[in-house]
PASEBA-1860 file (N, C-alpha, C; in nm, 3 decimals):
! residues 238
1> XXXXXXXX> -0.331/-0.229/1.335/-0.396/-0.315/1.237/-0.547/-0.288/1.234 ~ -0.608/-0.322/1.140/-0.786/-0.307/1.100/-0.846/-0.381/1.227 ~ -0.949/-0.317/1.295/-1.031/-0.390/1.375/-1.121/-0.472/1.290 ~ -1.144/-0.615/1.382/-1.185/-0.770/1.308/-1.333/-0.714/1.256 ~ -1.344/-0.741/1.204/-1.522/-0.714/1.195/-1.610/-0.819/1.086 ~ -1.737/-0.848/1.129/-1.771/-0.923/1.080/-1.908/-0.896/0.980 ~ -1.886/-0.787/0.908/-1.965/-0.748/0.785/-1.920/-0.790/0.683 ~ -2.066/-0.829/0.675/-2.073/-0.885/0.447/-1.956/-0.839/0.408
9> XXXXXXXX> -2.020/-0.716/0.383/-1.958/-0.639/0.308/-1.812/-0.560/0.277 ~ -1.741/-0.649/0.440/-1.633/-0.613/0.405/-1.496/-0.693/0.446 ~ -1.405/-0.692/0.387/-1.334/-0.815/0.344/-1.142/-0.786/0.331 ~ -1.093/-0.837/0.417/-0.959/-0.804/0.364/-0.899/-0.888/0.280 ~ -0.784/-0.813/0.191/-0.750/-0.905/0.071/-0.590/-0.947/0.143 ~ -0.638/-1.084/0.047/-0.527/-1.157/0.096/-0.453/-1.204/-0.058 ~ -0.502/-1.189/-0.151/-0.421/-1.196/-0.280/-0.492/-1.125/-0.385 ~ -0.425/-1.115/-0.514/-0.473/-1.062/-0.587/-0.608/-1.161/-0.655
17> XXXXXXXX> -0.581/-1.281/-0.646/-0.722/-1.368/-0.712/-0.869/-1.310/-0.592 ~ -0.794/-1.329/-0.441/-0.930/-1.319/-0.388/-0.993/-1.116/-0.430 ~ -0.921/-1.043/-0.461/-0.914/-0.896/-0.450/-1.042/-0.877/-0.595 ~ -0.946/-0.981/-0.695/-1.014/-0.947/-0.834/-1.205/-1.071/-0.862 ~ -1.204/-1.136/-0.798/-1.338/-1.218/-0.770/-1.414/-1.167/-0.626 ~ -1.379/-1.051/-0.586/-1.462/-0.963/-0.492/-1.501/-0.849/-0.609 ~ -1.449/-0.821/-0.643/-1.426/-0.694/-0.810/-1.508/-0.715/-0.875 ~ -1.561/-0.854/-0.919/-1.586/-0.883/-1.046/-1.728/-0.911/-1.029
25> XXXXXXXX> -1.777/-0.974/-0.900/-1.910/-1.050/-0.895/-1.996/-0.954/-0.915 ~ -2.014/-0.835/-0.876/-2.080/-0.734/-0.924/-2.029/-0.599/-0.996 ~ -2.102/-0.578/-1.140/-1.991/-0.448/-1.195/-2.060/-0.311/-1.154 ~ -2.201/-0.396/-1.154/-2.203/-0.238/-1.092/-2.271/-0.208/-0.966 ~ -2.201/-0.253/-0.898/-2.159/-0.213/-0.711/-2.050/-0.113/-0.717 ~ -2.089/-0.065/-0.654/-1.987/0.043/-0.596/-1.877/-0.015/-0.501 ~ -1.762/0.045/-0.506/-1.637/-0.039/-0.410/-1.572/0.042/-0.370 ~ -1.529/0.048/-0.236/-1.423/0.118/-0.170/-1.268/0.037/-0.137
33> XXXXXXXX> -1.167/0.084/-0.185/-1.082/0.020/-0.168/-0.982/0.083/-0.078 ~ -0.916/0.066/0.070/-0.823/0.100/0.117/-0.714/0.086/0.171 ~ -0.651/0.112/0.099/-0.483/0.091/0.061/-0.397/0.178/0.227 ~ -0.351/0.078/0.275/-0.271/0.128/0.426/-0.162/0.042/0.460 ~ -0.075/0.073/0.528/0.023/0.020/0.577/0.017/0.044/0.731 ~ 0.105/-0.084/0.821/0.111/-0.089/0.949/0.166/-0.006/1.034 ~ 0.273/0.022/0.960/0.367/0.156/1.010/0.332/0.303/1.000 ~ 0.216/0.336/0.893/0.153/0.419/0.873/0.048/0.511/0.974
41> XXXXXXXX> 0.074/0.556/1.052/0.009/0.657/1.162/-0.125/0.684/1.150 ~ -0.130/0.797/1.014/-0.257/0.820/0.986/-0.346/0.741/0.924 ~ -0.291/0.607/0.890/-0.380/0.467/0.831/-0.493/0.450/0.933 ~ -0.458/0.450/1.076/-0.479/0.404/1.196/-0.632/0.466/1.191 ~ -0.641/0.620/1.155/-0.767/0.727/1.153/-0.846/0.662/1.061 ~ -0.796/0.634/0.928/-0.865/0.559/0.828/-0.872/0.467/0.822 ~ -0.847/0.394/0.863/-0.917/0.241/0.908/-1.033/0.250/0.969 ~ -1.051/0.298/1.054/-1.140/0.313/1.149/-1.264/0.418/1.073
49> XXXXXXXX> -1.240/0.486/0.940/-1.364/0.564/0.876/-1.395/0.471/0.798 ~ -1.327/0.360/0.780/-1.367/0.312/0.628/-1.465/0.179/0.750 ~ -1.382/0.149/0.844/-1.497/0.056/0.896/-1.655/0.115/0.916 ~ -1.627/0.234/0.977/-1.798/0.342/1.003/-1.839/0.306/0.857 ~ -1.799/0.365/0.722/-1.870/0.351/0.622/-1.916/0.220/0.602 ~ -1.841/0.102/0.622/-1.886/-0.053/0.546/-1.992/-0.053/0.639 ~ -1.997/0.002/0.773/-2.147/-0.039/0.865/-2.255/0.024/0.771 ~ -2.244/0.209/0.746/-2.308/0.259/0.666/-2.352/0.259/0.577
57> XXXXXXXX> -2.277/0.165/0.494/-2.331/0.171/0.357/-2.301/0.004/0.305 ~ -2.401/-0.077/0.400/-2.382/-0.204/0.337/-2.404/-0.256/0.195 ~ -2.461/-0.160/0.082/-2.432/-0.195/-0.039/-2.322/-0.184/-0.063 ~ -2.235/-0.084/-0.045/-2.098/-0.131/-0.062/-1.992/-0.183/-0.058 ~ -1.914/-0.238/-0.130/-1.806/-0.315/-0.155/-1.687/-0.280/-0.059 ~ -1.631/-0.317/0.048/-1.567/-0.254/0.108/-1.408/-0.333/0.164 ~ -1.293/-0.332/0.104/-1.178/-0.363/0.096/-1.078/-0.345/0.150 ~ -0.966/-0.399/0.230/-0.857/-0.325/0.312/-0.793/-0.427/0.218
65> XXXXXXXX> -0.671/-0.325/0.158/-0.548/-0.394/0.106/-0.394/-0.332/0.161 ~ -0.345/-0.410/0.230/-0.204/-0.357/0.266/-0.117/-0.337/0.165 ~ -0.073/-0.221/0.164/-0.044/-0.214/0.016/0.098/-0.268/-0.018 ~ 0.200/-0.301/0.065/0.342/-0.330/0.060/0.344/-0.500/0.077 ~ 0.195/-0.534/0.115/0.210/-0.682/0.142/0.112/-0.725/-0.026 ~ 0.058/-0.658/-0.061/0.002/-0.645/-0.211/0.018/-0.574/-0.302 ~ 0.175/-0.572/-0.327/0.207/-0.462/-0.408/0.158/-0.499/-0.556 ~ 0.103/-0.601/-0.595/0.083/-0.569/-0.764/-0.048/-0.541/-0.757
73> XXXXXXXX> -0.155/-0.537/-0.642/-0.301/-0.451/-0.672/-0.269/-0.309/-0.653 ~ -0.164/-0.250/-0.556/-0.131/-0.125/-0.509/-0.075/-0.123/-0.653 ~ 0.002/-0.120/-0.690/0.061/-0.094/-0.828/0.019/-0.077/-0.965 ~ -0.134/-0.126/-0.912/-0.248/-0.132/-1.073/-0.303/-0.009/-1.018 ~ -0.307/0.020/-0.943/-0.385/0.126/-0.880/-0.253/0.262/-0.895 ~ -0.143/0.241/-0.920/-0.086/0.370/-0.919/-0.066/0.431/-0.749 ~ -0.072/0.346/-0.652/-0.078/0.381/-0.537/0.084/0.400/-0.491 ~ 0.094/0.525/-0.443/0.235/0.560/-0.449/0.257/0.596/-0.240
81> XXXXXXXX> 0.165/0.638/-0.211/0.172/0.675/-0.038/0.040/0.612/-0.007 ~ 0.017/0.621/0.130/-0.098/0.595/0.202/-0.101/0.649/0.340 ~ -0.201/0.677/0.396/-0.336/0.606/0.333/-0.344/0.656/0.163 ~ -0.452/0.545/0.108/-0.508/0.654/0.018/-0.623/0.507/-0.046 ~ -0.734/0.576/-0.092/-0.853/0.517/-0.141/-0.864/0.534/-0.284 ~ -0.945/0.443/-0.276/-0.989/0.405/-0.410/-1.134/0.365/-0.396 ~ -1.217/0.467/-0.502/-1.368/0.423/-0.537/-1.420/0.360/-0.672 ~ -1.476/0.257/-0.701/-1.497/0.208/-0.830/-1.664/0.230/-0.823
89> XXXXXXXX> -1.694/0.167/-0.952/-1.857/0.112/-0.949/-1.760/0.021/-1.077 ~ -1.754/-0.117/-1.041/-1.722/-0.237/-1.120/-1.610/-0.202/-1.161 ~ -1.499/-0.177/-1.255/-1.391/-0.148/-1.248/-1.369/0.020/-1.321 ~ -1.456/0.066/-1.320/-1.452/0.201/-1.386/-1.429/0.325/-1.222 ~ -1.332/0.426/-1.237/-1.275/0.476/-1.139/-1.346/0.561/-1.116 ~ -1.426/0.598/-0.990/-1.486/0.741/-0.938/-1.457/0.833/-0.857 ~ -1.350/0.800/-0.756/-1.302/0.885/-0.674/-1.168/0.825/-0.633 ~ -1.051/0.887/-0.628/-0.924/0.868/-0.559/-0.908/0.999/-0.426
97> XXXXXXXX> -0.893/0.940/-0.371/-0.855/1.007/-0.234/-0.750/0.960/-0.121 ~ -0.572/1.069/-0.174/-0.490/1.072/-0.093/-0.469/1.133/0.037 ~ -0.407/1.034/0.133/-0.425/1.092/0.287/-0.486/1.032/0.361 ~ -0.490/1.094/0.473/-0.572/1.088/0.558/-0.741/1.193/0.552 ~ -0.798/1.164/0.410/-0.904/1.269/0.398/-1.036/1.190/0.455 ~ -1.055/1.242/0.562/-1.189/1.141/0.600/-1.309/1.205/0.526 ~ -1.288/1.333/0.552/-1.424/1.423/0.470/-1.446/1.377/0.356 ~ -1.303/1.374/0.291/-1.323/1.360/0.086/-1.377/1.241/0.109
105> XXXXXXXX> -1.333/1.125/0.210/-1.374/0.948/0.145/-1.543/0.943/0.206 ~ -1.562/1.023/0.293/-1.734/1.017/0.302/-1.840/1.074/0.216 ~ -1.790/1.208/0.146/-1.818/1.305/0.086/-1.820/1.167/-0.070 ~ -1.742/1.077/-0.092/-1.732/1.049/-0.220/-1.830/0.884/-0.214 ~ -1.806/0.852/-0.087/-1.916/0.712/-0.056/-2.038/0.764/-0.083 ~ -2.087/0.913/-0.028/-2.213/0.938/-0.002/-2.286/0.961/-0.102 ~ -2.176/1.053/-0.208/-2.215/1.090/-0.362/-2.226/0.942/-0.462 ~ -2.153/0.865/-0.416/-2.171/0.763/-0.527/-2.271/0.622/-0.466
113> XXXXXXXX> -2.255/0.594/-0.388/-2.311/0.492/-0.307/-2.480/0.532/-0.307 ~ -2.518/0.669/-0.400/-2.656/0.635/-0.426/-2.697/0.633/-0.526 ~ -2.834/0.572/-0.579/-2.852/0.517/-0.716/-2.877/0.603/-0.848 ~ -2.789/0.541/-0.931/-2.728/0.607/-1.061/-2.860/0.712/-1.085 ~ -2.852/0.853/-1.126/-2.945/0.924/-1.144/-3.017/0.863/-1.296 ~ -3.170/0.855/-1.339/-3.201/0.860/-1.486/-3.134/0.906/-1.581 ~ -3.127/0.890/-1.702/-3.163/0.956/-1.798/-3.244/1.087/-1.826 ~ -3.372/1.082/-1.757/-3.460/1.198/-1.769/-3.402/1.301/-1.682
121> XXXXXXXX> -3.334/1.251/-1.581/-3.287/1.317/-1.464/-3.176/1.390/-1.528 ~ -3.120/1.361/-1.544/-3.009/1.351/-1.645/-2.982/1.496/-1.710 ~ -3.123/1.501/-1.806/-3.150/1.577/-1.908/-3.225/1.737/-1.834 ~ -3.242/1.701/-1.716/-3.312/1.808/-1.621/-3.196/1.922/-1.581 ~ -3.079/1.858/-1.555/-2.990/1.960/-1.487/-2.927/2.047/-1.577 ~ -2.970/2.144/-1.530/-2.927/2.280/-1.654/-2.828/2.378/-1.605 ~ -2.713/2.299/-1.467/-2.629/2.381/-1.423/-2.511/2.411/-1.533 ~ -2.480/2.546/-1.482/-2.397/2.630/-1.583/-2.194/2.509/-1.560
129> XXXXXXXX> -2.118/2.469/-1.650/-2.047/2.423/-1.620/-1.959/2.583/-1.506 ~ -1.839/2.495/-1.466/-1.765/2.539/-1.392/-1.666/2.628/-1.461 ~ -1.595/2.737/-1.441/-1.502/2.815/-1.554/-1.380/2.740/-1.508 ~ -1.319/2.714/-1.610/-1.192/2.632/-1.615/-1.057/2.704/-1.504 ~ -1.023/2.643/-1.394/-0.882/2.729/-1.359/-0.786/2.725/-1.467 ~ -0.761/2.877/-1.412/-0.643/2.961/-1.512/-0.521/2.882/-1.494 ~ -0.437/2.818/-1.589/-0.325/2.721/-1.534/-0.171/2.771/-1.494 ~ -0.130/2.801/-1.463/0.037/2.813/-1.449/0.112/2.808/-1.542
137> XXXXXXXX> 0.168/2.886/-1.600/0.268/2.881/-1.703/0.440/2.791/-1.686 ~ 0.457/2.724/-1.748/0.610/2.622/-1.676/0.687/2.710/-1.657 ~ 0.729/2.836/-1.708/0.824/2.959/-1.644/0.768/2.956/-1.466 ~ 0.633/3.033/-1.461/0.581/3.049/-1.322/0.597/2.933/-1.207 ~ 0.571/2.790/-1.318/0.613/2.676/-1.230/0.761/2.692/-1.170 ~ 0.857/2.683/-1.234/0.996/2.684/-1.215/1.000/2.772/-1.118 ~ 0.948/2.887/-1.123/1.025/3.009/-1.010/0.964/2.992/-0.911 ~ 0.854/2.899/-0.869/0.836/2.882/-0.774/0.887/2.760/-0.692
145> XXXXXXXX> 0.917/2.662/-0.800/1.005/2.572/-0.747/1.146/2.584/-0.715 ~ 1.206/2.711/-0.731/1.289/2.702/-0.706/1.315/2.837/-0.618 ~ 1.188/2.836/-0.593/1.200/2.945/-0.430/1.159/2.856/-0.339 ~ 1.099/2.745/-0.356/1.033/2.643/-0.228/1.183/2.590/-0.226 ~ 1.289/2.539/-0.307/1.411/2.492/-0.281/1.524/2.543/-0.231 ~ 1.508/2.689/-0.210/1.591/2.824/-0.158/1.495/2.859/-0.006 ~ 1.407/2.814/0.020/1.353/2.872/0.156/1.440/2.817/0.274 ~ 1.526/2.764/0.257/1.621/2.745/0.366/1.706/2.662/0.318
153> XXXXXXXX> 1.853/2.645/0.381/1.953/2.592/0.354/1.929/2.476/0.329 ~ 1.846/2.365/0.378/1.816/2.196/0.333/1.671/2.245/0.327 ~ 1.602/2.188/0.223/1.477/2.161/0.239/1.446/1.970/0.131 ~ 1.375/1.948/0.209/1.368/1.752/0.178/1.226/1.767/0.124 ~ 1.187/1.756/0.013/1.069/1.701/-0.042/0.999/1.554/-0.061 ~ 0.910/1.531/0.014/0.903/1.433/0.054/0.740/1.417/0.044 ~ 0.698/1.270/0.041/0.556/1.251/0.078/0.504/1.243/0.206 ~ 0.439/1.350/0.256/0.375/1.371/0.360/0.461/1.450/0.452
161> XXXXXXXX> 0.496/1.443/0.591/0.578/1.494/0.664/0.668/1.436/0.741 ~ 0.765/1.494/0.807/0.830/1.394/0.883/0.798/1.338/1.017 ~ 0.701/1.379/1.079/0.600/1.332/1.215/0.506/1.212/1.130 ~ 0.505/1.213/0.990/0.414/1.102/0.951/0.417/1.092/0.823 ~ 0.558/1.043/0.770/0.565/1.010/0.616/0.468/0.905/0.549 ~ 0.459/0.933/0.383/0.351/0.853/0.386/0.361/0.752/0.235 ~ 0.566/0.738/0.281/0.538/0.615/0.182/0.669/0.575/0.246 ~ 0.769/0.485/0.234/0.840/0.402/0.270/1.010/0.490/0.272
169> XXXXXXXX> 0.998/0.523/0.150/1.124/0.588/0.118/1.154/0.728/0.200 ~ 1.060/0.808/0.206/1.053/0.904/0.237/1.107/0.888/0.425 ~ 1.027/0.802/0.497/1.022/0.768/0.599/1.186/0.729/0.652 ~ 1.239/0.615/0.574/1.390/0.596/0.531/1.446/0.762/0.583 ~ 1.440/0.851/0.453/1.521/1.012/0.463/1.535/1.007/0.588 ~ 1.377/1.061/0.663/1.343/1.158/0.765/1.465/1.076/0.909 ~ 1.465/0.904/0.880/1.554/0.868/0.961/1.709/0.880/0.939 ~ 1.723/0.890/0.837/1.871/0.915/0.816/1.884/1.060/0.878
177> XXXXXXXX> 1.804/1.161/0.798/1.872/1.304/0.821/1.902/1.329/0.989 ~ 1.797/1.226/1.032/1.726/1.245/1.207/1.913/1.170/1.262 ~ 1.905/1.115/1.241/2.043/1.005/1.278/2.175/1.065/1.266 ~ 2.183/1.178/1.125/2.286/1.270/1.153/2.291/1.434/1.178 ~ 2.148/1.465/1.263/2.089/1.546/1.299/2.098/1.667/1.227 ~ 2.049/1.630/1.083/2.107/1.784/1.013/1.918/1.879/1.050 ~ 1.887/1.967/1.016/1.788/2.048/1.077/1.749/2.074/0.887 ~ 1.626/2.077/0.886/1.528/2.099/0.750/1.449/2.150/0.745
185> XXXXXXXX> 1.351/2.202/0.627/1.258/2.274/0.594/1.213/2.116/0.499 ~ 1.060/2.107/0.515/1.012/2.022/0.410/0.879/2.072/0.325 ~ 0.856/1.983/0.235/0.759/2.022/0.183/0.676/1.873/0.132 ~ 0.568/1.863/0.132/0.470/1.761/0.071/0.417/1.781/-0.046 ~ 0.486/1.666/-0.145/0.490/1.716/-0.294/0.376/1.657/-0.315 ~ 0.264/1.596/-0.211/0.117/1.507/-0.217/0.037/1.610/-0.212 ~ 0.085/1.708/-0.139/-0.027/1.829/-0.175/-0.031/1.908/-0.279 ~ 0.063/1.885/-0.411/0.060/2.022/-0.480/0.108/1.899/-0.609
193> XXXXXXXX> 0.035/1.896/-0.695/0.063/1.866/-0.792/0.194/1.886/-0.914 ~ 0.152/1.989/-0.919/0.236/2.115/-0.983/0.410/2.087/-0.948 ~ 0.433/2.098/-0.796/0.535/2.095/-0.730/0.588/1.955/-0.777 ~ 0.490/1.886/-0.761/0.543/1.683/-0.763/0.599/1.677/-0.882 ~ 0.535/1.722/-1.040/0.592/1.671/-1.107/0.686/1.778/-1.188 ~ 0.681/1.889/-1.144/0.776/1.996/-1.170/0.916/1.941/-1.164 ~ 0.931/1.898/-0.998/1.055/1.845/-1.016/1.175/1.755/-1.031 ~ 1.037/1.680/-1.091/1.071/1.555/-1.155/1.131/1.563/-1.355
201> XXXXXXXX> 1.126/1.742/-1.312/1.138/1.768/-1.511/1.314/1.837/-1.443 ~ 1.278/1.899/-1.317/1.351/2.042/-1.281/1.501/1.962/-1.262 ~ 1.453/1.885/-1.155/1.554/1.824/-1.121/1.611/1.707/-1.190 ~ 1.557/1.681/-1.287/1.620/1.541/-1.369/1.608/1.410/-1.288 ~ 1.460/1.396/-1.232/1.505/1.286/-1.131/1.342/1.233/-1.060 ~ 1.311/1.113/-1.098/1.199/1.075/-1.178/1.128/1.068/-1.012 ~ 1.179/1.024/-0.887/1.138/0.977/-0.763/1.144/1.058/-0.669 ~ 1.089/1.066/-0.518/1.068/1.114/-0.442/1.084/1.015/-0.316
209> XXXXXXXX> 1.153/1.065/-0.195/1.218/1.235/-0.190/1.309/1.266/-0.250 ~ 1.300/1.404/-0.253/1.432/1.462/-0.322/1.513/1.580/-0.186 ~ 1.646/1.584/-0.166/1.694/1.659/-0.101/1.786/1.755/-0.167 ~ 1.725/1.882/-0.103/1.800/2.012/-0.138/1.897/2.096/-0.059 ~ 2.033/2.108/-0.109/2.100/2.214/0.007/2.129/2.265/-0.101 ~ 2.147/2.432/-0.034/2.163/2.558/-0.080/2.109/2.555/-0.201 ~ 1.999/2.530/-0.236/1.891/2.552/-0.354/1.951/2.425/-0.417 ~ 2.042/2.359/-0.422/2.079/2.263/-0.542/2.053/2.130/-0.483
217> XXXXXXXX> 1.982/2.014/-0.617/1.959/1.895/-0.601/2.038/1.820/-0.529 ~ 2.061/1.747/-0.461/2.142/1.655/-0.394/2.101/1.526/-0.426 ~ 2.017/1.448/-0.425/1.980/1.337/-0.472/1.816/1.282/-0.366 ~ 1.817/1.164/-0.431/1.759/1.052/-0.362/1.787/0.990/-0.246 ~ 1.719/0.898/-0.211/1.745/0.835/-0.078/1.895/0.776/-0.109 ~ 1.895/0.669/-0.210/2.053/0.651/-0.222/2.163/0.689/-0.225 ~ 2.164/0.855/-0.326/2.254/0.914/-0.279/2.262/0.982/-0.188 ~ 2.205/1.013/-0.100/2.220/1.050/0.009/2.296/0.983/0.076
225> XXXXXXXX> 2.231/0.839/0.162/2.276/0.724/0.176/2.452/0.708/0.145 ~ 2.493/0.719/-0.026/2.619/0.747/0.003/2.698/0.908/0.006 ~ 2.621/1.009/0.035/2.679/1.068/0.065/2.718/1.121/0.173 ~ 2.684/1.018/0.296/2.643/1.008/0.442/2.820/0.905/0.470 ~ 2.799/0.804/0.387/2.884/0.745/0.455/3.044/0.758/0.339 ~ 3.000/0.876/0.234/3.144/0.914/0.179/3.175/1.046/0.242 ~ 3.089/1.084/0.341/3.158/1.191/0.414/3.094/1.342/0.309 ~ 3.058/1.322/0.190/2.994/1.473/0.140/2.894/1.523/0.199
233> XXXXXX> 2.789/1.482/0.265/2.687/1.535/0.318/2.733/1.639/0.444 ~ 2.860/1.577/0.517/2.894/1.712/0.607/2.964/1.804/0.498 ~ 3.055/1.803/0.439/3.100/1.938/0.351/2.993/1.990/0.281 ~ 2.889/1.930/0.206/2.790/1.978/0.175/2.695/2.106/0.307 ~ 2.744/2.048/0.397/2.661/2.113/0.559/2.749/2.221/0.598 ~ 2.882/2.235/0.539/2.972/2.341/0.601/2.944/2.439/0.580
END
């Protein structure tokens, strides 16, 4: 759990009224919001950065929301695993950062948590923009998704890993598969964009995890679930 602490500036939410009248009193304060769960491993690391920052940066707004015990602020937020942060200045979004990224959530306090540059300032910076990455073609997508689903006989796509899943469902799998000791290859569809929603087109199948034997979809946690206790998951294993 969050160590107690007794800064201004920082505050755990206990509903959505107290979450949204911490939000509101100033719009343009900057706010850190972090979204963790108890069971969550690497929460444990980030808890403990986001407390260093609220010492650091007492202008800022600084928030712990459990996200399964507040699921309709986690849910406005699109918060799907955790850890993961959230940066505002009043309700306008400046930085999201999934994981356990301590670098990205200091790197993004440090950049925003100082005061808004001028206008004149503004008009001074004459850096060249950035050249756009070259994107992936959905052919190139596919063949690679469906060599990450062929790299071994089961592979479980999942959020985060199985030493430290990083949303509820996923966590569920890693105990089932563990319980009927089948052996896997995984992958973290939190790191790769591309991958996450690829096969959510590929596979016809909107959620995560997804489990794969011999390159082909198998399902969700549910079907799995019954295909555990209708006996297909071992013929599937033969």
């Amino acid at each position: 759990m969050p160590v107690a602490t007794t800064l201004d500036n920082f505050h755990e939410i206990n509903s959505a009224e107290h979450f949204q009248s911490l939000l509101s009193a100033d719009l343009e304060r900057v706010s850190l919001i972090n979204f963790w769960a108890p069971w969550a491993e690497p929460c444990k690391q980030m808890n403990e950065v986001v407390q260093e920052l609220a010492k650091k940066y007492p202008q800022v707004l600084v928030t712990q929301v459990e996200a399964e015990q507040q699921s309709d602020i986690a849910e406005s937020f699109e918060i799907e695993a955790v850890p993961s942060s959230i940066v505002l200045r009043g309700h306008t979004l400046l930085a999201r950062i999934s994981g356990a990224d301590a670098n990205g959530l200091t790197d993004a306090i440090a950049a925003h948590a100082r005061p808004k540059p001028s206008i004149k300032a503004l008009a001074q910076t004459d850096a060249a923009p950035a050249a756009p990455e070259k994107e992936e073609t959905q052919e190139q997508v596919n063949e690679r998704l469906r060599s990450l689903m062929n790299k071994d006989k089961v592979v479980l796509f999942m959020k985060g890993d199985p030493d430290a899943p990083r949303c509820g469902f996923s966590r569920r799998m890693v105990n089932l598969l563990a319980e009927q000791e089948v052996s896997y290859s995984h992958f973290d569809i939190l790191s790769d964009d591309s991958v996450r929603q690829g096969l959510k087109v590929l596979n016809n199948w909107p959620t995560f995890p997804q489990l794969i034997i011999n390159g082909e979809f198998v399902g969700g946690l549910d079907i799995v679930q019954e295909t555990i206790e209708n006996g297909e998951l071992k013929e599937l294993l033969a």
